[in-house]
VMD Tcl script that builds the backbone (N, CA, C; Angstrom):
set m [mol new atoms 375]
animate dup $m
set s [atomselect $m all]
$s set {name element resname resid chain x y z} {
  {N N UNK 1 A 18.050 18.741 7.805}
  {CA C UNK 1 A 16.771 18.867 8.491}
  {C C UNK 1 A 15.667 18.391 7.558}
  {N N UNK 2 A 14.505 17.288 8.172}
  {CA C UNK 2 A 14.118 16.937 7.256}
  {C C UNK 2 A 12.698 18.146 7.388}
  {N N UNK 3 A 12.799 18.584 8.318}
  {CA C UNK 3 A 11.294 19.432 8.512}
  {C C UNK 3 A 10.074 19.140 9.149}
  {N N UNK 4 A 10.187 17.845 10.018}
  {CA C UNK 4 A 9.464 17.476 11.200}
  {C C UNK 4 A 8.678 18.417 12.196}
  {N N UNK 5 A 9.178 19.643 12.035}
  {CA C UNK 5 A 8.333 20.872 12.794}
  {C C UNK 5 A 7.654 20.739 12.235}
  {N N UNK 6 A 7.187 20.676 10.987}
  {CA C UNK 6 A 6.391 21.523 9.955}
  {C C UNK 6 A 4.938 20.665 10.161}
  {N N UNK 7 A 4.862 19.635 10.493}
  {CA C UNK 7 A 3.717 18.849 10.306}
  {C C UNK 7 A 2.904 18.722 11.528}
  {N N UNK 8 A 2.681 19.803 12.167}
  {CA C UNK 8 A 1.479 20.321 12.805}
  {C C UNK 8 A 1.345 19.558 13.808}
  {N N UNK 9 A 2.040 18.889 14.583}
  {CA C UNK 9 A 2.109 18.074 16.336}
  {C C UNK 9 A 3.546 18.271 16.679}
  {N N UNK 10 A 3.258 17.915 17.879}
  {CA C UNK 10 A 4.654 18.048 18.702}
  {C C UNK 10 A 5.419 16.787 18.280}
  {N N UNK 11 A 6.510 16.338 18.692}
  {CA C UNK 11 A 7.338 15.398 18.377}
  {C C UNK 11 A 6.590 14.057 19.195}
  {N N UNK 12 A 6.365 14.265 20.549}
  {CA C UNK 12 A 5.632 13.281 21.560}
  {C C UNK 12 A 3.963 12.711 20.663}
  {N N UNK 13 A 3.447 13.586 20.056}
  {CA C UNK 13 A 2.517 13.350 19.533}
  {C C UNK 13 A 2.723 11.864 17.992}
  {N N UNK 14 A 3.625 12.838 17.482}
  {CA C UNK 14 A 4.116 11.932 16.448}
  {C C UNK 14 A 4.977 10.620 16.361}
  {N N UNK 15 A 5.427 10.403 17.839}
  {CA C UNK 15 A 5.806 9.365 17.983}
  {C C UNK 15 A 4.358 8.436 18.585}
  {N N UNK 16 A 3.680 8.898 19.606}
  {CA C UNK 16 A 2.315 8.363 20.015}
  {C C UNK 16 A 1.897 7.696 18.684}
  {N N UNK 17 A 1.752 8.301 17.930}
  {CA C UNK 17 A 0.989 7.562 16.428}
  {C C UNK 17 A 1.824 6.524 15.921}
  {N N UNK 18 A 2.491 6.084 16.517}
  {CA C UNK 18 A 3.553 4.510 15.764}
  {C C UNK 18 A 3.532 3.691 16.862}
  {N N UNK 19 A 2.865 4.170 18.307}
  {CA C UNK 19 A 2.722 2.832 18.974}
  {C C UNK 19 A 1.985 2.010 18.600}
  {N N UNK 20 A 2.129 0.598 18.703}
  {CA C UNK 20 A 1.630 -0.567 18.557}
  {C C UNK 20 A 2.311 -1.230 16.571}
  {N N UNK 21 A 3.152 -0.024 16.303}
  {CA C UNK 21 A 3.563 -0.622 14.460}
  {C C UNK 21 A 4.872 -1.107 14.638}
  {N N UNK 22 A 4.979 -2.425 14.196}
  {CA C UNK 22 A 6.257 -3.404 14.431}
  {C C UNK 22 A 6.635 -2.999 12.990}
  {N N UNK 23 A 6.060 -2.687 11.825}
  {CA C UNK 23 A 7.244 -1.778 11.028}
  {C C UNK 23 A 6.316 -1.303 9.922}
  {N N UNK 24 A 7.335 -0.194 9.287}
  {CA C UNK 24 A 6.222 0.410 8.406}
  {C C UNK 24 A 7.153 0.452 7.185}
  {N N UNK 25 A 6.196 0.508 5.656}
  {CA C UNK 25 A 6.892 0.964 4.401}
  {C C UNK 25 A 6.642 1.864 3.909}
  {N N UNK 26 A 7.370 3.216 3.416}
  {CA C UNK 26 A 6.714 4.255 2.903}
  {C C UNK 26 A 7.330 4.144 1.294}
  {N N UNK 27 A 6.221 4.366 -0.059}
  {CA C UNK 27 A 7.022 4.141 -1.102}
  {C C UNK 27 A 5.935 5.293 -1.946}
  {N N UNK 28 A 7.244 6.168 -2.331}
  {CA C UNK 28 A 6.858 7.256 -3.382}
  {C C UNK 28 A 5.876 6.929 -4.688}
  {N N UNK 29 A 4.573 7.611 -4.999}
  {CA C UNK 29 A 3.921 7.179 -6.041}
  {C C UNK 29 A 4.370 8.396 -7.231}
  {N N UNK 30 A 4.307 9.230 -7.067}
  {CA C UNK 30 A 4.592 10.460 -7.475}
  {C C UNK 30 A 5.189 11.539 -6.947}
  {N N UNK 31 A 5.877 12.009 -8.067}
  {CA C UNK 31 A 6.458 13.648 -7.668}
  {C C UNK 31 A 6.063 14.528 -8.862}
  {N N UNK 32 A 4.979 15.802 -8.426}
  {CA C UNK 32 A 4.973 16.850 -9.346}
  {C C UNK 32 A 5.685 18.394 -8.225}
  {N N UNK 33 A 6.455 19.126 -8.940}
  {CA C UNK 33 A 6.634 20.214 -8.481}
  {C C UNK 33 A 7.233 20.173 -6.949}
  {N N UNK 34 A 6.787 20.352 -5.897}
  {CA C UNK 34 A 7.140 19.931 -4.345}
  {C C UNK 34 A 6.649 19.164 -3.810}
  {N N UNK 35 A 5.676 18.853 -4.502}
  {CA C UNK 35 A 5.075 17.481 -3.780}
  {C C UNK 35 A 4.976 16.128 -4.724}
  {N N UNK 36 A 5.294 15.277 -3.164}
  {CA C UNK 36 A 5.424 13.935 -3.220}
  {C C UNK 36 A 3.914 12.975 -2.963}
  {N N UNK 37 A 4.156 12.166 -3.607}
  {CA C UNK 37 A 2.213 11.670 -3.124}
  {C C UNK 37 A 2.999 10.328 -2.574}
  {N N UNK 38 A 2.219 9.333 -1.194}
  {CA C UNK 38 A 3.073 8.448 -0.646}
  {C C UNK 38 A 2.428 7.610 -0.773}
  {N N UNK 39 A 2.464 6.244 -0.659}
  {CA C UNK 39 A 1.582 5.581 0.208}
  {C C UNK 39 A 2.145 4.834 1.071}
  {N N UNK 40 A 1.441 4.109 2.323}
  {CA C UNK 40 A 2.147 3.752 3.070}
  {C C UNK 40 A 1.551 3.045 4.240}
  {N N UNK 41 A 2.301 1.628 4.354}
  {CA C UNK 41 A 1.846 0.420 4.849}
  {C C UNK 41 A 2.332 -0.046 6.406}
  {N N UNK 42 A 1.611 0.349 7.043}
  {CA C UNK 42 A 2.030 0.236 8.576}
  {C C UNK 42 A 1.806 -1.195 9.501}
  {N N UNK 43 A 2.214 -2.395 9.355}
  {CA C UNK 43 A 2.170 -3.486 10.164}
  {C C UNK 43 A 1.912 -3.112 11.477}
  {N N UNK 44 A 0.687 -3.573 12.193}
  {CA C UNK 44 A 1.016 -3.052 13.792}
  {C C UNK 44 A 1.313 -4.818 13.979}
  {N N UNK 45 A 1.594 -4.630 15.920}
  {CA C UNK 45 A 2.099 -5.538 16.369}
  {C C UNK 45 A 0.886 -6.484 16.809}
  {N N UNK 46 A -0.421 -6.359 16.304}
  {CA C UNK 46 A -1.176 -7.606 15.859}
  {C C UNK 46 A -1.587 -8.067 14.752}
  {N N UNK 47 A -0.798 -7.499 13.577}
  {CA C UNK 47 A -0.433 -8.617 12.448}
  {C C UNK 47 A -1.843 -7.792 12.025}
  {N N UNK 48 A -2.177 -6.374 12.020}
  {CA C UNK 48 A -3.266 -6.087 11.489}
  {C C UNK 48 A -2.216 -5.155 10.003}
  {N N UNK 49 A -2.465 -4.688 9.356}
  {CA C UNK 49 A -2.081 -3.530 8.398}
  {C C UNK 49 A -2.641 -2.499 7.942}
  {N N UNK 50 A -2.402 -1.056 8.755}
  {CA C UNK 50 A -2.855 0.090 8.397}
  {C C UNK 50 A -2.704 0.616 7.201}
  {N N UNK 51 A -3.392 1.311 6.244}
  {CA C UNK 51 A -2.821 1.524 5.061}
  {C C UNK 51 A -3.245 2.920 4.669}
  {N N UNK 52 A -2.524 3.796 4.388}
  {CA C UNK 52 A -2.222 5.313 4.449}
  {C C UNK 52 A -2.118 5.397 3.175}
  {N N UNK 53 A -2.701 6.971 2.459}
  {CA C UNK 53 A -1.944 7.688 1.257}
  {C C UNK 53 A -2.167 8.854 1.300}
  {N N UNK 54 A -1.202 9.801 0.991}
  {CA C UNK 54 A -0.943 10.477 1.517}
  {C C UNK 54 A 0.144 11.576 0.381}
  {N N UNK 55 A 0.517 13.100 1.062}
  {CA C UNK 55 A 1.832 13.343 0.412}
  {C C UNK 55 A 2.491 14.486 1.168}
  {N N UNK 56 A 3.124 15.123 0.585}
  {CA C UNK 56 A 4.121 15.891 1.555}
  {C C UNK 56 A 5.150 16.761 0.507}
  {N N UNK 57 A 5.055 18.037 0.895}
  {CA C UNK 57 A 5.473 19.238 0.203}
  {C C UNK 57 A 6.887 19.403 0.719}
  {N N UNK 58 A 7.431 19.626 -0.033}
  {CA C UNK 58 A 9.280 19.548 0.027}
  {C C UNK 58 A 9.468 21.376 -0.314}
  {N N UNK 59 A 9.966 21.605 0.415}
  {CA C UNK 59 A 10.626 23.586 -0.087}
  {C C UNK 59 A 11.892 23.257 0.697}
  {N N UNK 60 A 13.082 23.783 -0.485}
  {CA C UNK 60 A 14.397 24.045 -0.171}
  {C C UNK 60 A 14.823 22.830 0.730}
  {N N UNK 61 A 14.483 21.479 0.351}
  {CA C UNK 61 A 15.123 20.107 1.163}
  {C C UNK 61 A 14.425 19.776 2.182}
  {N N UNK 62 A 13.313 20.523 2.331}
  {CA C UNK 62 A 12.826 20.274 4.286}
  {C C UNK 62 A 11.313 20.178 3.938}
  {N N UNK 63 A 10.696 19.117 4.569}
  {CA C UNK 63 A 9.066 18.644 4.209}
  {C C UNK 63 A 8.768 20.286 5.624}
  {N N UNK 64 A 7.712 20.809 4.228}
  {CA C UNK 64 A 7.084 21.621 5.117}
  {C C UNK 64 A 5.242 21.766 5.251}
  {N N UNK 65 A 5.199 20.873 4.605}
  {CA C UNK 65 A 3.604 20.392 4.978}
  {C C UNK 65 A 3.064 18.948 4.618}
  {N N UNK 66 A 2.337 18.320 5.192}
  {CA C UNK 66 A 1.921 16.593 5.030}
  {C C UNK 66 A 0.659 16.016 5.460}
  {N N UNK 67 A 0.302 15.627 4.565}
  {CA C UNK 67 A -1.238 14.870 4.793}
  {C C UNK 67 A -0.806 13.698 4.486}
  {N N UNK 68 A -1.631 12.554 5.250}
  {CA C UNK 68 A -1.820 11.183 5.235}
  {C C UNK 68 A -3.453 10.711 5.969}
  {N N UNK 69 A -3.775 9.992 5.077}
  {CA C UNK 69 A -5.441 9.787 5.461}
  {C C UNK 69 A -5.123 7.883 5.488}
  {N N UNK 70 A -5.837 7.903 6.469}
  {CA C UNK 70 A -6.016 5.936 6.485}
  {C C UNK 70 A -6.998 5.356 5.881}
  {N N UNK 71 A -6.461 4.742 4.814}
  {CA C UNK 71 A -7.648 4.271 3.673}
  {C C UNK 71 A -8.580 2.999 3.874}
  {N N UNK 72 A -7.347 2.128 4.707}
  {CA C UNK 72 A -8.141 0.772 4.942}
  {C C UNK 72 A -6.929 -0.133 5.956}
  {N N UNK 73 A -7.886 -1.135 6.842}
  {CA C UNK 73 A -7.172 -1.598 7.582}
  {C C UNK 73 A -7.019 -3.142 6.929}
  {N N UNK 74 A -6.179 -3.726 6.880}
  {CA C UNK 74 A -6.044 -5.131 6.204}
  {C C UNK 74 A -5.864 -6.135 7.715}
  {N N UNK 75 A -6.559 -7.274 7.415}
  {CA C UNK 75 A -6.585 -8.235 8.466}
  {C C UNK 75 A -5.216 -8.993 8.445}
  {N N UNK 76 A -4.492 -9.562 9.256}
  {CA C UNK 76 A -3.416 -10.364 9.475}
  {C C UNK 76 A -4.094 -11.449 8.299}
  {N N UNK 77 A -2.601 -12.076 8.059}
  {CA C UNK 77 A -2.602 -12.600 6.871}
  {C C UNK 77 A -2.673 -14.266 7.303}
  {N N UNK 78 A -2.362 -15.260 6.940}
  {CA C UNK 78 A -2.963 -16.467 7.185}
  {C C UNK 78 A -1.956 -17.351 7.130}
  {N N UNK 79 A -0.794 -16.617 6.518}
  {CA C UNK 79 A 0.668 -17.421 6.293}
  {C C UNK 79 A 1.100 -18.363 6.970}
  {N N UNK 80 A 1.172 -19.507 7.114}
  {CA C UNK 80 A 2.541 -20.789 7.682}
  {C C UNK 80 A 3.139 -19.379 8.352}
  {N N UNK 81 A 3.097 -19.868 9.925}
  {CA C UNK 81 A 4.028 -19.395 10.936}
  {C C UNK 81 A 5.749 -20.302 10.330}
  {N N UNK 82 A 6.837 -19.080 10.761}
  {CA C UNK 82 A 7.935 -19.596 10.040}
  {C C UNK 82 A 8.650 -19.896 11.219}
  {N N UNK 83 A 9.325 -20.905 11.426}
  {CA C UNK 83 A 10.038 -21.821 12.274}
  {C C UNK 83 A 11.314 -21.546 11.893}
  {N N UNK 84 A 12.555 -22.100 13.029}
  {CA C UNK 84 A 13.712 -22.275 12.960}
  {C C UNK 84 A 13.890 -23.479 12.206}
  {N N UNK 85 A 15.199 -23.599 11.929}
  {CA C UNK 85 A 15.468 -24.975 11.473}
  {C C UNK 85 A 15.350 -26.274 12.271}
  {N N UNK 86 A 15.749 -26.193 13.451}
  {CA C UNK 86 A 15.045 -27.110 14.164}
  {C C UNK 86 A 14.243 -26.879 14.467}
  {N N UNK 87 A 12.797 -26.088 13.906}
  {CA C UNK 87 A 11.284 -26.405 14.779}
  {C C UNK 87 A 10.820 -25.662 15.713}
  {N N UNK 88 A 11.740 -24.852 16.231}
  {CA C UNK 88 A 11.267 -23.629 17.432}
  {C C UNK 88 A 11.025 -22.625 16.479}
  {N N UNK 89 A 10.282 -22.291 17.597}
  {CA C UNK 89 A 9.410 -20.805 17.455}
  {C C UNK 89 A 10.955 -19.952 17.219}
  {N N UNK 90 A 11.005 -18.421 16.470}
  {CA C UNK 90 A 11.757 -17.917 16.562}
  {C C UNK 90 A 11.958 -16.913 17.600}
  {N N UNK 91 A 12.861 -16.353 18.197}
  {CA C UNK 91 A 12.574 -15.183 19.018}
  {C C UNK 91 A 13.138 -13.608 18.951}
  {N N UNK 92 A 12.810 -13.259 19.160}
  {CA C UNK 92 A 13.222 -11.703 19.355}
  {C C UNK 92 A 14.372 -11.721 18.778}
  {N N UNK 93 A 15.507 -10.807 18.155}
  {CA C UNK 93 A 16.455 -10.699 18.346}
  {C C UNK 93 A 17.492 -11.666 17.579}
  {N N UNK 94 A 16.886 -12.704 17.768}
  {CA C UNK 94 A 17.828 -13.943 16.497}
  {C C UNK 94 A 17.868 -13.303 15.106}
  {N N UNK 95 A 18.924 -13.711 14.837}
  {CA C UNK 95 A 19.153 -13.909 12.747}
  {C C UNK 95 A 17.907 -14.429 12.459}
  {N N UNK 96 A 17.513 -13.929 11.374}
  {CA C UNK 96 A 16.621 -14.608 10.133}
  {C C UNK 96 A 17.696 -14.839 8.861}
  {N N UNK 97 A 17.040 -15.821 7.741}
  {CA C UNK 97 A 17.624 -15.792 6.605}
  {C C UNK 97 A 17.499 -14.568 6.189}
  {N N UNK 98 A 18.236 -14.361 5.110}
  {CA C UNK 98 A 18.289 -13.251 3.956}
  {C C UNK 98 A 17.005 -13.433 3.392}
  {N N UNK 99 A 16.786 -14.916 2.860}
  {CA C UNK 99 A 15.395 -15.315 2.094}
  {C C UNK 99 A 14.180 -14.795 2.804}
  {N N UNK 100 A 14.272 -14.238 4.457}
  {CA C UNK 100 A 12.776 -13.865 4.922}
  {C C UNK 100 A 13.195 -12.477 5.357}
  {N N UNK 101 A 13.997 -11.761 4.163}
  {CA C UNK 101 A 13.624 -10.008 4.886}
  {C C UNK 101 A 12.435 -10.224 4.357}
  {N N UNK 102 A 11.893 -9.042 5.218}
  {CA C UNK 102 A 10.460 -8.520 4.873}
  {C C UNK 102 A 9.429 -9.221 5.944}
  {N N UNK 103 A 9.960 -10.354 5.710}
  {CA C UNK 103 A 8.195 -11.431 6.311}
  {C C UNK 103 A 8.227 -11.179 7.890}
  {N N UNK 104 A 6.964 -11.646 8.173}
  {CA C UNK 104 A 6.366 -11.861 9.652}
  {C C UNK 104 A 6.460 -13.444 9.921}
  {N N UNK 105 A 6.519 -13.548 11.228}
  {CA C UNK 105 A 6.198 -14.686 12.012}
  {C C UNK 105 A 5.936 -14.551 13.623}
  {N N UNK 106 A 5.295 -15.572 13.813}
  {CA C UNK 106 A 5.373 -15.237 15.185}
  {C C UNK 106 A 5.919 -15.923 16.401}
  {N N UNK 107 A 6.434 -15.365 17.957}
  {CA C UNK 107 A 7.155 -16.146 18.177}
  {C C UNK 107 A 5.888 -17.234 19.364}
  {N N UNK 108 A 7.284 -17.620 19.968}
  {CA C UNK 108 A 6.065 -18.783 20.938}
  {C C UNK 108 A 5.067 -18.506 21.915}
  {N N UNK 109 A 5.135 -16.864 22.081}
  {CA C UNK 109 A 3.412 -16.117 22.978}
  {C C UNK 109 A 2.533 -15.735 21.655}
  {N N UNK 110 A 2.721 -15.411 20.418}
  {CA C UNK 110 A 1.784 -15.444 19.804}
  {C C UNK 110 A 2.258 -13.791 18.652}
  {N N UNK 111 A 3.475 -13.286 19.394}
  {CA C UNK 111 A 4.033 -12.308 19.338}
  {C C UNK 111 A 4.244 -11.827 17.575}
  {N N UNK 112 A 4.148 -10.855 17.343}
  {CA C UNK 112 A 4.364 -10.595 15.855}
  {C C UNK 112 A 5.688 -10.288 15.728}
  {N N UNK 113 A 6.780 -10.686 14.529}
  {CA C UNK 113 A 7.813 -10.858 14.285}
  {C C UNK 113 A 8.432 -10.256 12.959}
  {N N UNK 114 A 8.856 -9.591 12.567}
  {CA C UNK 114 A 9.158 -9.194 11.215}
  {C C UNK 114 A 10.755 -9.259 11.181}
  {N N UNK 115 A 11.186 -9.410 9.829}
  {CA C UNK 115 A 12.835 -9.888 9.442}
  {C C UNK 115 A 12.997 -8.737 9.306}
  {N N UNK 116 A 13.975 -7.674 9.593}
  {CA C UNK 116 A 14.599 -6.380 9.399}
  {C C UNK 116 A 16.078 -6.519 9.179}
  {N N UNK 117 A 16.522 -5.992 8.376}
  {CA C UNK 117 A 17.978 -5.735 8.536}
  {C C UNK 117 A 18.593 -4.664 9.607}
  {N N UNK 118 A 19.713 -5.303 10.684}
  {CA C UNK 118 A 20.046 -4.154 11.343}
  {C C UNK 118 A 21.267 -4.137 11.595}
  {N N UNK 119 A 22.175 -3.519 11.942}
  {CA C UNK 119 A 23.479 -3.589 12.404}
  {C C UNK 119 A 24.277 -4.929 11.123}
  {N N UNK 120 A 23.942 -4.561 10.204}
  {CA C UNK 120 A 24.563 -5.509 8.920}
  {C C UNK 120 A 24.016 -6.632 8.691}
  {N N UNK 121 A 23.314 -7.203 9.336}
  {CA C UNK 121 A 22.465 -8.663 9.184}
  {C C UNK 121 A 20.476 -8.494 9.211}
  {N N UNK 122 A 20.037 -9.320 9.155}
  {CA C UNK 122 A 18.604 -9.705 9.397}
  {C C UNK 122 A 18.360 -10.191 10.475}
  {N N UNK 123 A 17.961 -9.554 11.305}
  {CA C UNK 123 A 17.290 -9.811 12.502}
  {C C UNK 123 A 15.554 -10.264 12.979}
  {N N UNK 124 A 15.526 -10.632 13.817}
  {CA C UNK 124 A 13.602 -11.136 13.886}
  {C C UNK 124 A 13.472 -9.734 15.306}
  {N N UNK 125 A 12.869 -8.674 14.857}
  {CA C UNK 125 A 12.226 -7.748 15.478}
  {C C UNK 125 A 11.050 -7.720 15.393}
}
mol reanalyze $m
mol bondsrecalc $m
mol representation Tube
mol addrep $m
């Protein structure tokens, strides 16, 4: 149990707060005592980037209390849209290289795209 009660909304609530994020990174800055300090980078699905810090109190294995404040929103980035090898737009659901976990692209409506690993490969979600 990771302790998802503990953080003061219902489950419906806490999922409400990730609509519109095509993916997020959470990466530990610190640990003193039970708490963890986070920060954490939320891509929504217009290529904007929410950016959170935050932390979260651990007792006996289970987060039982958590703050996260939104520090700043970052504008979509300016990157070369990334193409297939022949030249199409990519879509939903196709392989990406290994070389583009992580990255965004978009497909041929304008759609935001990120490389994820899933089911053993890199996928364009």
């Amino acid at each position: 149990m990771l302790g998802g009660d503990n953080l003061g909304s219902s489950y419906d609530a806490f999922a409400a707060g990730f609509a519109g994020t095509a993916h997020d990174t959470l990466i530990i800055t610190g640990a003193r005592g039970d708490t963890v300090q986070v920060h954490l980078e939320a891509l929504q699905d217009d290529g904007t980037t929410k950016v959170y810090n935050g932390s979260y109190i651990v007792h006996n294995g289970a987060i039982v209390e958590g703050h996260l404040t939104q520090v700043t929103t970052l504008a979509p980035t300016t990157a070369p849209i990334l193409k297939a090898p022949n030249g199409d737009f990519y879509r939903r659901g196709e392989f990406c290289p290994t070389a583009d976990a992580g990255l965004t692209t978009q497909d041929a409506n304008g759609n935001t795209l990120i490389c994820v690993f899933e089911s053993g490969r890199y996928h364009w979600h």
